[in-house]
N, C-alpha and C positions, 0 to 999 in steps of 0.2 A: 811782568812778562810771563806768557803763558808757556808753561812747561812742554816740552816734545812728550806728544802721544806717541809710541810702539807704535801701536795699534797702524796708525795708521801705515806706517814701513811693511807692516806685515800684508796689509791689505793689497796694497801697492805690489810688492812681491809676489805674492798670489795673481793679481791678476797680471802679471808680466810673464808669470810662469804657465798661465790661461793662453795667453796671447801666443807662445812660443810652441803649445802644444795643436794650436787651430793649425797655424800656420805651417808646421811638421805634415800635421793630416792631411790636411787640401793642397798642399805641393804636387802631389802627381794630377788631380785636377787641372790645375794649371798649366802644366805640361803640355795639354791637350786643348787648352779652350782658354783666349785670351780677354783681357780686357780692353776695350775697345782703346779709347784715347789714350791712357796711361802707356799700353805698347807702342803705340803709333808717334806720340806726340812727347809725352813726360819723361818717358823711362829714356827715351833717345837723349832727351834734353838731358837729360841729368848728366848720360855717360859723356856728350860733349863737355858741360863743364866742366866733367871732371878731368878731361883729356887740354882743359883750355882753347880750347875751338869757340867756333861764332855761334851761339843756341838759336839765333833766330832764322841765319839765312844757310842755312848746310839741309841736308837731306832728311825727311820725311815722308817717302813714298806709301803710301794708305797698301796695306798686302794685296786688296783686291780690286781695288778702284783704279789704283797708281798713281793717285793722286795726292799735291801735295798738302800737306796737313800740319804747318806750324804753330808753337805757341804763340798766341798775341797776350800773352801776360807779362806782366812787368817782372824784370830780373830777379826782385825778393823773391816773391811767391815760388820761382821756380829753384830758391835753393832749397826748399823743403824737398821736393826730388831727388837731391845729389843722395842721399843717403841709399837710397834704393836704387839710382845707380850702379853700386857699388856690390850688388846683389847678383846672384843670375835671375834672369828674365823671371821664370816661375816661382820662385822665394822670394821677389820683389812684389808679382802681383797678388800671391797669395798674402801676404803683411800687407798693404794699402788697404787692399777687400776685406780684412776684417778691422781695420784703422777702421775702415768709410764705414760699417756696422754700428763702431760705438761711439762715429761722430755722430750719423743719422740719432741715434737713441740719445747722447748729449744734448742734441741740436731739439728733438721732440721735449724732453725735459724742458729745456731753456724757454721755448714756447708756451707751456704748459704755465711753470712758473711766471713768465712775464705775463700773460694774459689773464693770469689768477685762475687760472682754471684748475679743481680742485678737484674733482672726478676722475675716479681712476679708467673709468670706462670710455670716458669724454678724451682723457688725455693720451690713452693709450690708440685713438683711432687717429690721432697724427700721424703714427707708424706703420698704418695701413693703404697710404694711400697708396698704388699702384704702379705709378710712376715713379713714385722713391726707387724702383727695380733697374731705372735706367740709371740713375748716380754707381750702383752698386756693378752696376757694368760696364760702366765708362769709366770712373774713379776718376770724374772731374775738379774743378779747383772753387766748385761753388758754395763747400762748408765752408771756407776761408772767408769767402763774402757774407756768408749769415752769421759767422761769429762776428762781425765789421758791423751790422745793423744793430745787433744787442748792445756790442760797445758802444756805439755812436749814442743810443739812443741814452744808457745807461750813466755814459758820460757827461752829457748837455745837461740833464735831471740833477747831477749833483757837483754840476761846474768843474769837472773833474778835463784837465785841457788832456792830461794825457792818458785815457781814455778817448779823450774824444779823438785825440792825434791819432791811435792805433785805430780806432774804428775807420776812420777814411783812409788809411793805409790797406788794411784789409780790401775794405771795398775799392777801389783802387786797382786790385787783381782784377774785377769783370765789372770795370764802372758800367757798361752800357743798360747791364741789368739793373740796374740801382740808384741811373742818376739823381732818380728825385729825390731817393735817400740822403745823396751826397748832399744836393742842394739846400735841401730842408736841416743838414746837421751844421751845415757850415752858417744857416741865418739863426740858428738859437744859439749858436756858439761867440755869436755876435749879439745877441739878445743878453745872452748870461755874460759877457764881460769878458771871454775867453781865446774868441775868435784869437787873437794875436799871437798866445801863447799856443793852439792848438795848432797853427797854421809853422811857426817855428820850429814845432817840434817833428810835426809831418816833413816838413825840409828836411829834417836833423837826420831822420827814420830812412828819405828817399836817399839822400847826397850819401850817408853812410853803404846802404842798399847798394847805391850803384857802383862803387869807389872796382868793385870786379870787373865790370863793363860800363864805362861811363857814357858811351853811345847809346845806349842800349833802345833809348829811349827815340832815337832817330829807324832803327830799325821793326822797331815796332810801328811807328807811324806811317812808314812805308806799307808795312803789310796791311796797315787797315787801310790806308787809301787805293792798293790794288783791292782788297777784298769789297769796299765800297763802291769800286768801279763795275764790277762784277757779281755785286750781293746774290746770295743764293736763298732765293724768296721762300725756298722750306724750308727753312732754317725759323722765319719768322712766327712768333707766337701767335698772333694774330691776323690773317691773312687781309689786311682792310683796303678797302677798293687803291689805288695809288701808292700802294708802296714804293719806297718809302716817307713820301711824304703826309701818308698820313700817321703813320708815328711819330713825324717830328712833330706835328699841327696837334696832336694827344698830349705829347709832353709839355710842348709850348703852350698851350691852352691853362693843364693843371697847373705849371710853374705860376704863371699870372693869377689862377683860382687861390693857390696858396701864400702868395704874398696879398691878394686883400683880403683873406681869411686873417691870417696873420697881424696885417695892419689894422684893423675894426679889431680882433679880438684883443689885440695887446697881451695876446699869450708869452710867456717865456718858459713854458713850462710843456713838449712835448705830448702831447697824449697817445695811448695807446690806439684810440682807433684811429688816430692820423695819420702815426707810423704802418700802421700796415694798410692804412689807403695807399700812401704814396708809395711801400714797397710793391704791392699790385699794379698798379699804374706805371710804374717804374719797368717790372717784368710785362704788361701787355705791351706796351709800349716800345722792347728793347727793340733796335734794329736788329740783332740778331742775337739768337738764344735758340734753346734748344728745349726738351725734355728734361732734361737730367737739369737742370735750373727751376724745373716748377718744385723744386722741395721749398722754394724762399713763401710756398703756398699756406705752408706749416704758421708761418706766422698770422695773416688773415682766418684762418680757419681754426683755430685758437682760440678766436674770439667768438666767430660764429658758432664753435662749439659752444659756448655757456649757454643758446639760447636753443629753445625744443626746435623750433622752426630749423636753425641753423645744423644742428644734429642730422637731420631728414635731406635738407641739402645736402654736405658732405656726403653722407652714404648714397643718394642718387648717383652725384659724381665719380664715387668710386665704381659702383656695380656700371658701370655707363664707360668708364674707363677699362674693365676688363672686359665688359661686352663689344667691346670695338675691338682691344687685343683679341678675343674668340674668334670673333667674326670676318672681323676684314683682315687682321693678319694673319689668322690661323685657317680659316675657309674661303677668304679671298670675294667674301661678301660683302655687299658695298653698304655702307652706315656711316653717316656725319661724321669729318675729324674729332678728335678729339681736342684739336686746336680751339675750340669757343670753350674751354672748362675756365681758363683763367679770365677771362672776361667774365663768366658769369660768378667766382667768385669776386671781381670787383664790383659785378650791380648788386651783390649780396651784402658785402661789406660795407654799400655808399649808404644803402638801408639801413643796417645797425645804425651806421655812423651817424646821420642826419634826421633818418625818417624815424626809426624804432625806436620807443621811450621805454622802456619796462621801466617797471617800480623803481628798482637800484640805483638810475641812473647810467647816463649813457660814460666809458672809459674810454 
């Protein structure tokens, strides 16, 4: 039995006592300049739980739109919330804002490591990208889903069900972003012997989850079926002629690409560049997503970083993403969205993945 390290108590402490002094500082910040979703959407949520009120169908008026702006996440995820509830407004958003800081820097790590990427300069440009600026301002729920893809993935690899059980719980908070994740964890999970016990325990995880709101799950279906009726086409990552049925004809397509990839190869073993095909595909694809969701970019671009070529994309991408913030939001000059970035990270990705051989070996 391995003995208790101090060390680490200390460490722990220290950065708790880190954490309390940020959040002292940037409170009157706060005061003055909100984060977008979190006040609008979370922080509401939480104060209703905690008052035992309905989280899904009560008020949410947007400050300047007046529009209404409800969670569609499933009841777990939002008891992560209640705690900050319990806060006033500005000590709640100033603690989230620096949480989301050392998920982002967790979440780049995590990538860096899975992808084998071993360069400090390679792995530290995950936290460059541009758009991570919108997560840090909305302080939305989409770390919860990219810790869901490392499990899942991490899990199937060593037949581990309950890993795999929490990885599709997590993703689960923002399935639309991820479905092929889902997809692809629940057919290796059935490839590795697992499926039954992972799919048991996910029961175990939701039924327990809901036991606060056992409707909950009716209430959210509702709002996606109004919000379906009425989709708000800038919302979508991809603007592709037919919205949205050309999302669904993307995903349905890959689904089918991936079960007879699957069935010829006789894979049971996930690979790294498949996992971040289908997370890319997954996010071009979502019906609806936003910016503050392309951090799940971190994982494709991970990979593209080990290769020179891949390097030199990334940084186009980026300098291309703040020249659009310059110009068309800052001077009102007109330049290409920036909505084609995550596409062209998937025709970059499909290259590693299929076409590019380097020496090494393709991962």
């Amino acid at each position: 039995m391995r003995r208790f390290d101090v060390r680490w108590l200390i460490v722990c402490g220290l950065l708790a006592l880190l954490l309390v002094a940020l959040v002292a500082l940037t409170v009157p910040l706060f005061a003055s300049w909100q984060l977008a979703d979190f006040s609008v959407t979370f922080y509401r949520a939480a104060q209703y739980m905690l008052r035992g009120e309905n989280v899904y169908f009560n008020s949410y008026p947007h400050p300047s739109n007046g529009r209404e702006y409800p969670p569609y996440a499933p009841i777990w995820i939002l008891y992560a919330m209640v705690p900050f509830g319990a806060l006033p407004l500005p000590v709640a958003e100033a603690l989230r804002f620096w949480i989301d800081i050392g998920m982002l820097a967790l979440l780049g790590y995590l990538s860096a490591r899975w992808s084998r990427l071993h360069r400090f300069g390679a792995s530290a440009m995950l936290l460059l990208a541009p758009w991570l600026l919108t997560e840090l301002s909305t302080a939305q729920l989409t770390p919860f889903v990219f810790i869901g893809i490392f499990l899942s993935y991490w899990g199937v690899r060593r037949s581990n069900a309950v890993e795999t059980a929490i990885g599709l719980w997590l993703m689960l908070s923002k399935f639309t972003i991820v479905s092929l994740v889902i997809f692809a964890t629940v057919v290796f999970a059935w490839r590795k012997g697992i499926l039954g016990r992972t799919l048991a325990i996910l029961g175990v995880l939701i039924v327990l989850a809901s036991l606060w709101s056992p409707t909950w799950i009716l209430d959210v279906v509702k709002l996606y079926t109004e919000r379906l009726a009425t989709p708000r086409v800038g919302d979508s990552v991809l603007l592709l002629p037919g919205y949205p049925w050309s999302q669904l004809i993307l995903l349905a397509f890959t689904s089918g690409s991936l079960i007879v990839y699957l069935w010829r190869s006789r894979e049971i073993q996930p690979a790294r560049g498949i996992w971040a095909v289908l997370t890319t595909v997954s996010l071009v694809g979502a019906l609806h997503t936003f910016v503050y969701d392309w951090q799940l970019l971190m994982l494709p671009l991970a990979l593209l970083l080990r290769e020179r070529w891949g390097m030199w994309i990334t940084l186009f991408l980026y300098l291309y993403a703040l020249s659009w913030a310059i110009f068309y939001v800052g001077m009102q000059v007109f330049v290409p969205s920036v909505q084609i970035i995550p596409l062209i990270v998937l025709i970059a990705v499909l290259i590693r993945q299929f076409a590019w051989r380097p020496n090494r070996g393709v991962i």
